[in-house]
N, C-alpha and C positions, 0 to 999 in steps of 0.2 A: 679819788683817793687822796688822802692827808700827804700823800709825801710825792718828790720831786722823781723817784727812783719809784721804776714800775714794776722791777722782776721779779717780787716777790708774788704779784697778785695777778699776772699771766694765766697760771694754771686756772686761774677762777674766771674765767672769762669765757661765755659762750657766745656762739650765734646771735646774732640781733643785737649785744650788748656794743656798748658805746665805754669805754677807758678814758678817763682823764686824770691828769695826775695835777699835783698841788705845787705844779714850779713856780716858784715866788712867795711861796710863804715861808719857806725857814731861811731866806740867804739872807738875813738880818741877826739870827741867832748861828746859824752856822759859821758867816765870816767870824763875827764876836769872838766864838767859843775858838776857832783858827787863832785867831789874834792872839787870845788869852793863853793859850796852851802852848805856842811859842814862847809867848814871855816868864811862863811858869816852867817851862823846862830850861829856857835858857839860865834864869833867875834861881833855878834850885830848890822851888816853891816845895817839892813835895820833902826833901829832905828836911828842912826846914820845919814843916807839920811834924816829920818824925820825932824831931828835934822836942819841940812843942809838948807831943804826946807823953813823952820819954821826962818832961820835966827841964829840959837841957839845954841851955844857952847856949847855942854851938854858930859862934859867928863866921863867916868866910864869902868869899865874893864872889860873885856869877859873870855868868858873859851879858853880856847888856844887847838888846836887839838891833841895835843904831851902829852903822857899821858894817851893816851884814850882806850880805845877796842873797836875793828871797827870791827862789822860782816856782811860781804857782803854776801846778799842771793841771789843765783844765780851767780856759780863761773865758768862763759861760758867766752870768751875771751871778752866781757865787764869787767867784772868783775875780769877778774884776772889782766885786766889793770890798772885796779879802784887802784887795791894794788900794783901795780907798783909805780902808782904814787902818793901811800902814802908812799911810802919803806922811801922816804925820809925825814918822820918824826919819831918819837921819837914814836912810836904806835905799839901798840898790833895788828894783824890783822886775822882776822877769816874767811876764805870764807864755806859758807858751798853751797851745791849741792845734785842731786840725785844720783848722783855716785859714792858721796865720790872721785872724782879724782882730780889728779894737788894737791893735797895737803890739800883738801877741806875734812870737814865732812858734812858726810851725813844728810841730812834734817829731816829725822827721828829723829835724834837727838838734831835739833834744838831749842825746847822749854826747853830743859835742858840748853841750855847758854843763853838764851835769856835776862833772867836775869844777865848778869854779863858784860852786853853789856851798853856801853857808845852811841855810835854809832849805829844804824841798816842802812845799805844801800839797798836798793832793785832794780836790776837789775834781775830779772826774767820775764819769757814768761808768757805772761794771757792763759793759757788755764783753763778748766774747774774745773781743779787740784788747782790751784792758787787762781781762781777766791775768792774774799774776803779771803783768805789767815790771812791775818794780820786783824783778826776780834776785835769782845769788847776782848776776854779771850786773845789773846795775849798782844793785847795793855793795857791791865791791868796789864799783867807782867812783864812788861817792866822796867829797874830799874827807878828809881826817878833820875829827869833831866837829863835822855836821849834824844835823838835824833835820829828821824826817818827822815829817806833824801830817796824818792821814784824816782827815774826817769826809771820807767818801763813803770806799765800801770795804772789808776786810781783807776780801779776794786778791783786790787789787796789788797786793805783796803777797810776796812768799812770805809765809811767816816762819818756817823752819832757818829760811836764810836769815831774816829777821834775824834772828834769837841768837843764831850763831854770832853776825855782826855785832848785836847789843852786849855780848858775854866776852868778846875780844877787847870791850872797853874802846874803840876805833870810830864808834855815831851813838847818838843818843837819839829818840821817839818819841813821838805824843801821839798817842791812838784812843780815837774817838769810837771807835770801829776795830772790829779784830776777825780773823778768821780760825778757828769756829765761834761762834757768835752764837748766843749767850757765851765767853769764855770759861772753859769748867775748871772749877777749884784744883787745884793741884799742878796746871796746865805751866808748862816752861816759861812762858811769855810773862806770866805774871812776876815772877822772879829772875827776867831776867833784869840786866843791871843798866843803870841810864832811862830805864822807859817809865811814861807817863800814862795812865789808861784811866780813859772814861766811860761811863757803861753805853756809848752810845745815845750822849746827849745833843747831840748838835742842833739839832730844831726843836728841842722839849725845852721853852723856854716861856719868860709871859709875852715875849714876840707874837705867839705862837698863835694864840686866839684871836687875837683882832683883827689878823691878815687874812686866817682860815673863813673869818665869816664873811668878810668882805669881800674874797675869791666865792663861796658859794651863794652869796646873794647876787654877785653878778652871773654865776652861771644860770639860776634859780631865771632871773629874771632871759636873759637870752635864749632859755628853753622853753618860756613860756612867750615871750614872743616870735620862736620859731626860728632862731637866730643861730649859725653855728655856733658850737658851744668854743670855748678856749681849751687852750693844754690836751687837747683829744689827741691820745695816741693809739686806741683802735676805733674805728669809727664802725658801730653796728649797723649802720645805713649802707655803705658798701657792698 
């Protein structure tokens, strides 16, 4: 399957079948669109378009990313890309994980910085571990006019807590991902205040092709010469 995230296509999977997922083809457009969407929320990108739309020269100044402490949660090779391609600003960077490795502290530890963070980025797997992760009690610890930037999976926040925080004026967001997903017209999150939302692009990119076929002609070829395959996360041979 196309994407790095498998729980959508569980239920489809029988006996004998073999699962592999596509990790390593969108953390080139995923880190990107992370990167991006930091700078566009911090920078007041979307006001600005309103601005635009409206006809309206409305100048004023943003917060600038340089400066900042960025903790990315979930330090898997998204994520340590993520701080690649912030190395090249003027930032603090933090990855934390469950294994503490690559340079990352462990997740255990992570409600102790959580506060000292400008930035939270989230690039972690939704599993059942995760799920609402970033509930009311974190999002309440979050320091004042920080920034949450999600491009994992929706679940992974509360989003009623979300909305609550966003409409206090106290953090601002950039979600790539939301929970319910599709998000339906009328739905609070879209209006609440401070937040950035994208429908869900992070890997629809033209990254996106060249890596895809290049993962499947390698799997193409190791299947055909009898080779374990890569990325198998159910093996139907078992």
């Amino acid at each position: 399957m196309p994407n790095a995230g498998y729980d959508d296509a569980l239920e489809f999977v029988r006996p004998g079948m073999t699962l592999c997922n596509g990790r390593g083809i969108h953390d080139a457009s995923t880190a990107e669109l992370a990167v991006g969407m930091t700078i566009a929320s911090l920078r007041e990108f979307p006001d600005f378009i309103t601005s635009q739309n409206n006809g309206v020269w409305a100048s004023h100044g943003g917060r600038s990313i340089n400066d900042r402490k960025i903790g990315i949660v979930g330090y898997g090779a998204i994520g340590q890309r993520i701080a690649r391609n912030l190395s090249g600003f003027d930032v603090e960077i933090v990855g934390f994980s469950n294994s503490g490795g690559n340079g990352s502290i462990k997740m255990a530890d992570f409600d102790k910085h959580l506060p000292t963070l400008d930035v939270v980025i989230l690039i972690m797997p939704l599993t059942d571990q995760s799920r609402g992760f970033f509930n009311k009690e974190r999002l309440a610890r979050m320091k004042d006019g920080a920034l949450l930037v999600n491009v994992a999976r929706g679940p992974i926040v509360d989003t009623d807590a979300l909305v609550a925080e966003l409409n206090s004026g106290r953090i601002t967001a950039a979600l790539d991902v939301t929970d319910p997903e599709p998000l339906p017209a009328g739905h609070p999150l879209w209006s609440a205040k401070g937040v950035f939302i994208t429908p869900h692009i992070g890997g629809n990119s033209s990254a996106f092709e060249p890596r895809a076929r290049k993962l499947i002609e390698s799997q193409l070829q190791l299947l055909a010469a009898g080779k374990p395959l890569d990325n198998v996360i159910i093996d139907g041979l078992k």
